[in-house]
N, C-alpha and C positions, 0 to 999 in steps of 0.2 A: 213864240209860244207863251201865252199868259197864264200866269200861275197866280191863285191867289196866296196871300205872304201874312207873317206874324202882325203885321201893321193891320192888315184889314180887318185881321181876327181880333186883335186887343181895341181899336176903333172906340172911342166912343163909352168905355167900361162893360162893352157885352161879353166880356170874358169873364166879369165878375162872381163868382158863387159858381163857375161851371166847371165838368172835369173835361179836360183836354189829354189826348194819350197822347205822347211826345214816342215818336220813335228816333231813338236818337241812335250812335253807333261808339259803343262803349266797350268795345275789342280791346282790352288793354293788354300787355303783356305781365305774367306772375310768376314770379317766384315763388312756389308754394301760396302761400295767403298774399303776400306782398306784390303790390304794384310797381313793377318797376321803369313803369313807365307811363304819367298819365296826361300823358297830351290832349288824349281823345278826351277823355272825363273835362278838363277844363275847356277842350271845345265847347264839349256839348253844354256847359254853364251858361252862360250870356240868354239861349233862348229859355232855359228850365226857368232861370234868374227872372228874369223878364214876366215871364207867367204866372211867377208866385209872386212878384209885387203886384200883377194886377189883380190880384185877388181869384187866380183859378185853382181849382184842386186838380193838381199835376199829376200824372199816372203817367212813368215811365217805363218803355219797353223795348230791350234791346238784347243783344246776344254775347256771347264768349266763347271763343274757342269754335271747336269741332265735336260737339257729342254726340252722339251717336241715336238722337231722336229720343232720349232716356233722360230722367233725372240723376246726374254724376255728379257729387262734390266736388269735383277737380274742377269743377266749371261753375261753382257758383256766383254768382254775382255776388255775393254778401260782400269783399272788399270793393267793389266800385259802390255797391248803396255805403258803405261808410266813410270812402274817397269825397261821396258828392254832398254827402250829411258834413262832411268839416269845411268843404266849400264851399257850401251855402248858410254855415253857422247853423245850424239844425239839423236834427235827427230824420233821416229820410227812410221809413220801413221797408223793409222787404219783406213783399208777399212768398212761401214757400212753394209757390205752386205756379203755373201760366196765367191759369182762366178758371182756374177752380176755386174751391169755398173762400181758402186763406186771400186770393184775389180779390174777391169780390167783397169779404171785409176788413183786409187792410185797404181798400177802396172806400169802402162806403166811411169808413174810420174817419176821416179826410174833411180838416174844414179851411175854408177859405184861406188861399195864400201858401197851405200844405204841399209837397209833395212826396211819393211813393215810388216805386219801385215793383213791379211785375219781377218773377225767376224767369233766370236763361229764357227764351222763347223758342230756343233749338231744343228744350226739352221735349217739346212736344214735334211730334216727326212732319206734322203737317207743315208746320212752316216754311221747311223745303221742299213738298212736296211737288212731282211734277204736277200732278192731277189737279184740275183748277179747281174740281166740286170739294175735294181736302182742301186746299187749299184756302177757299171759300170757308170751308166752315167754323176753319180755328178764329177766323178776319169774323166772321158775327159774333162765336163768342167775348173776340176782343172787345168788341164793341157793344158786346152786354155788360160787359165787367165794367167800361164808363158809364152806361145808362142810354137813353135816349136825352135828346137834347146837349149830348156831351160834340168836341167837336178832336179832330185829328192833325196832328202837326207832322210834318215829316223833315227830321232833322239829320237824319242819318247820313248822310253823303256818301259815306264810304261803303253803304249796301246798297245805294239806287240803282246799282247795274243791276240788282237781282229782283226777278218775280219771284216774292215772296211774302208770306201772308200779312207780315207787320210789316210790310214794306209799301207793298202794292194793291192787294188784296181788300185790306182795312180802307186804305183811300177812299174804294166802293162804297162803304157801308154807311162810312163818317164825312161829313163837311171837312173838306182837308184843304189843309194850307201847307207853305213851304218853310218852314226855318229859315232863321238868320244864316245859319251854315249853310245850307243845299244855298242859297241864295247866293252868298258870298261868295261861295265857290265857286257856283255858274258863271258866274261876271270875270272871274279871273281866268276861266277857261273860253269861254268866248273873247279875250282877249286875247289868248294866243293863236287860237283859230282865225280869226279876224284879222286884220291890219295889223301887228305887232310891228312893234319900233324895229329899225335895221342896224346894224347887224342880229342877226336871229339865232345864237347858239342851241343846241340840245345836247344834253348830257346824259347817255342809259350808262347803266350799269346791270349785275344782276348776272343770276347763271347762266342763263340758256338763251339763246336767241329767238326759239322755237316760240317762249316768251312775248319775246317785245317784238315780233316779225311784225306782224298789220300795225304796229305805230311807227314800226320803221320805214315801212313803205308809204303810213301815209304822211308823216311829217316831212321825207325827202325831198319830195320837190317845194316845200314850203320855207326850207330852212338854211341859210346857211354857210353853219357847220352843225355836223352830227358826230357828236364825239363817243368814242365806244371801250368802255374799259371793263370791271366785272371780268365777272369768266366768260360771259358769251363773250369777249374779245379773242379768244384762243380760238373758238370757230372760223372766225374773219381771219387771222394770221395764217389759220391753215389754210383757207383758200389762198392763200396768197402765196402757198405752197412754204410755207415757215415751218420748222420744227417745234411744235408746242409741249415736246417729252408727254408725262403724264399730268398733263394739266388737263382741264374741263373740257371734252370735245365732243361737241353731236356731229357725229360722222353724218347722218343724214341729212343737214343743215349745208354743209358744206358747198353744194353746189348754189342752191339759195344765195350764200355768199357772194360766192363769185358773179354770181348775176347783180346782190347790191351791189359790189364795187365796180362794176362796168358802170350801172344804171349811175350810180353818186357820182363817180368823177374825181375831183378833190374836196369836194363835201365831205367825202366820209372821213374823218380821222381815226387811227391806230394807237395805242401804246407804242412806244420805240424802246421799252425798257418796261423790265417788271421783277418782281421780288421774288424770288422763286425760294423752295424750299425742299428738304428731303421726304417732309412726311406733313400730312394738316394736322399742324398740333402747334399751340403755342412758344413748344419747347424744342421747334423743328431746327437744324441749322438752313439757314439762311442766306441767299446770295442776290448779287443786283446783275441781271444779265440781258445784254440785248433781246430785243422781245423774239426775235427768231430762233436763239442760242440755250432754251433749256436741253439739259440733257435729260436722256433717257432716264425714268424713275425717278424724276425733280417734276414739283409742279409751280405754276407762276399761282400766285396766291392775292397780289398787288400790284398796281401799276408802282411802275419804278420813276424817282425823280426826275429823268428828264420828261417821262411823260407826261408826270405834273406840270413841270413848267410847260409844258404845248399847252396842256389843256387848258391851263392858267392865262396863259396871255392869249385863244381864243375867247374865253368868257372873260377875263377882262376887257378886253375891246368891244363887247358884244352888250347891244342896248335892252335886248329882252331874253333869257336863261330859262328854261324847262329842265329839272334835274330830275329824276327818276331812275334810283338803282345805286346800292357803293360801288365804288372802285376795287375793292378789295374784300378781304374776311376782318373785317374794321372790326369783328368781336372781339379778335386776337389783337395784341396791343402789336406785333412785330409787322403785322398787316393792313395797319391804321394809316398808315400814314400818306397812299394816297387818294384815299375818301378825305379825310381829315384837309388834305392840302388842295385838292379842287374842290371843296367848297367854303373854304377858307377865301380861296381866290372868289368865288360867286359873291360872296359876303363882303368882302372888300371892294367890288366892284359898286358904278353906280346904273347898272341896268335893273329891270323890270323885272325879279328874280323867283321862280316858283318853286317850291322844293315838291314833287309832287309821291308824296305821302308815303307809305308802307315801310321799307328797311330806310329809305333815306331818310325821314322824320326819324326814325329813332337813332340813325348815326346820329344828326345835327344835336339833339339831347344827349346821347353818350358820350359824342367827343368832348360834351360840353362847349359848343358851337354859339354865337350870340346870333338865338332866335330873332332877333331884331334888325338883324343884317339880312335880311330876305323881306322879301316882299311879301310875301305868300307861304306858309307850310300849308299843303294838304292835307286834310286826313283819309283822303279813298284813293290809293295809290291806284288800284285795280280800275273803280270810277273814274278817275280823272283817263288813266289809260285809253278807257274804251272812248269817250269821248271822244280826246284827239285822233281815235280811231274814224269817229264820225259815224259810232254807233249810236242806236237810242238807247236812254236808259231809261228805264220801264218805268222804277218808282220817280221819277221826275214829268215822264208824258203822263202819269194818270190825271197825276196834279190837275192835268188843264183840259180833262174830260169833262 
């Protein structure tokens, strides 16, 4: 599927004096005003970066959080515009509004090499609208607030799974191209889909299995080993008829199980050991007990050491790694320890290694993990997901309408 790309756009200086709306994906996480974690924001640097040395008037737009289709302060963008304004050594405005007045001249404000900042775009309800004709309409205003002759980048990776109006919708309206990131990231997921070097580890994590079900079944016969820790691991122990006490259980899932571990065989791997606790709280007491052996009113919270060492010397042996999901509540320091220690071991190793995005991106920053020891961090945990699902994603097929 051909897409055209930032290369074709900037071509030759015909980016020069134009405004380009960059949808990029700037989900950061906050503490109050502070960012406490901005991966995504320095993702999305490299193509904003790129745009403004060729002389385009950049107009950025992207989301935060969950609002409720309303303008909320808890959701403002104003720390990512001042995150990306010390990133780029310049002051980057935010407009107070989507597609209204303050939009259209903190836009028009804009002289070559500049860039802006659009508010939330979830404030306006259209942008998740199911209705395509809503949908549609906010994507023209977007695209009045550039002008005619403006053109459309779509950098966001981490919302291309979604029809949505800065996503999808805009594409229609604008000459659109792909980001260095959607680009980037395509090439490294087609290489796990594709011929991927052998041995072929996966690595979920995460609560629920209900979750990661269609990438569990589709990556199984592609893969392997599938290593399975997180809380959906206490679903799979219970099919296996283990006592999981009060730890994480979709009783409904259970049989599902049981059919994965017919269907995997020795593919599938287990915790053999997990950290269990009296209550979820950092200040829980604590025990390390065979992974079948919680007792009643204890719940497994971490995989326990020797299931780090399994997991460890699969993905060390292993020449290409898909991680996706902790091992544990890696927010709690006493339940760190085995996220922290299987991807310690990915990072040590010398395979093809992808950290694919969401809670796992921010363990490898929290644990303070050497980003550099990976091949790959994602930023669209849920994108990359679908994919290896060998769904389409919508905002990457408009591209090549």
């Amino acid at each position: 599927m051909a897409v055209k790309s930032l290369d074709d756009l900037v071509a030759d200086g015909a980016v020069a004096g134009r405004y380009v709306l960059v949808r990029s994906d700037l989900n950061v996480p906050l503490d109050g005003a502070t960012i406490t974690d901005d991966g995504r924001v320095r993702a999305a640097l490299p193509t904003i970066r790129r745009l403004a040395e060729a002389d385009a008037r950049v107009v950025v737009t992207a989301h935060l959080g969950r609002p409720k289709g309303a303008p909320d302060d808890t959701y403002s963008l104003r720390p990512v515009a001042a995150r990306l304004g010390e990133l780029l050594g310049g002051d980057v405005p935010l407009a107070g509004d989507v597609v209204g007045r303050e939009a259209r001249d903190v836009t028009a404000s804009l002289a070559d090499g500049q860039v802006a900042m659009l508010e939330n775009v979830r404030f306006d309800p259209r942008e998740t609208s199911k209705d395509a004709d809503e949908r549609g309409a906010l994507a023209r205003e977007l695209a009045a607030v550039v002008g005619s002759g403006a053109a459309f980048v779509s950098d966001g990776f981490g919302v291309v799974h979604r029809k949505q109006a800065s996503v999808y919708d805009v594409a229609r309206e604008l000459p659109a191209y792909a980001g260095g990131l959607v680009l980037s990231e395509l090439e490294v997921l087609r290489t796990l889909t594709g011929d991927p070097q052998r041995p072929y580890a996966v690595v979920l994590g995460g609560s629920k299995v209900s979750d990661k079900l269609a990438v569990i079944e589709a990556l199984l016969p592609k893969v392997d080993r599938l290593l399975v820790g997180g809380g959906m691991c206490f679903t799979f122990l219970a099919a296996q008829g283990q006592g999981v006490g009060g730890s994480l259980l979709e009783t409904d899932m259970v049989d599902t199980c049981k059919r994965l571990l017919a269907d995997a065989g020795d593919k599938l791997v287990l915790p053999v050991d997990v950290v269990a606790a009296d209550a979820f709280s950092a200040d829980a007491t604590t025990r390390t007990v065979a992974a079948g052996e919680i007792e009643d009113g204890w719940m497994g919270l971490d995989i326990g050491p020797e299931s780090v060492r399994l997991f460890a010397d699969a993905v060390g042996s292993a020449k290409t790694v898909f991680w996706n999901g902790p091992m544990g509540v890696f927010e709690m320091a006493p339940f760190e320890g085995g996220t922290r220690g299987v991807a310690r071991a990915i990072a040590d190793g010398d395979a093809f290694s992808v950290v694919g995005g969401g809670d796992s991106a921010a363990a490898v920053r929290q644990l303070e993990l050497p980003e550099d020891g990976f091949s790959h961090i994602s930023t669209g945990g849920g994108a990359s997901l679908e994919y290896l699902e060998g769904k389409e994603l919508p905002g990457v097929a408009v591209l090549s309408e």
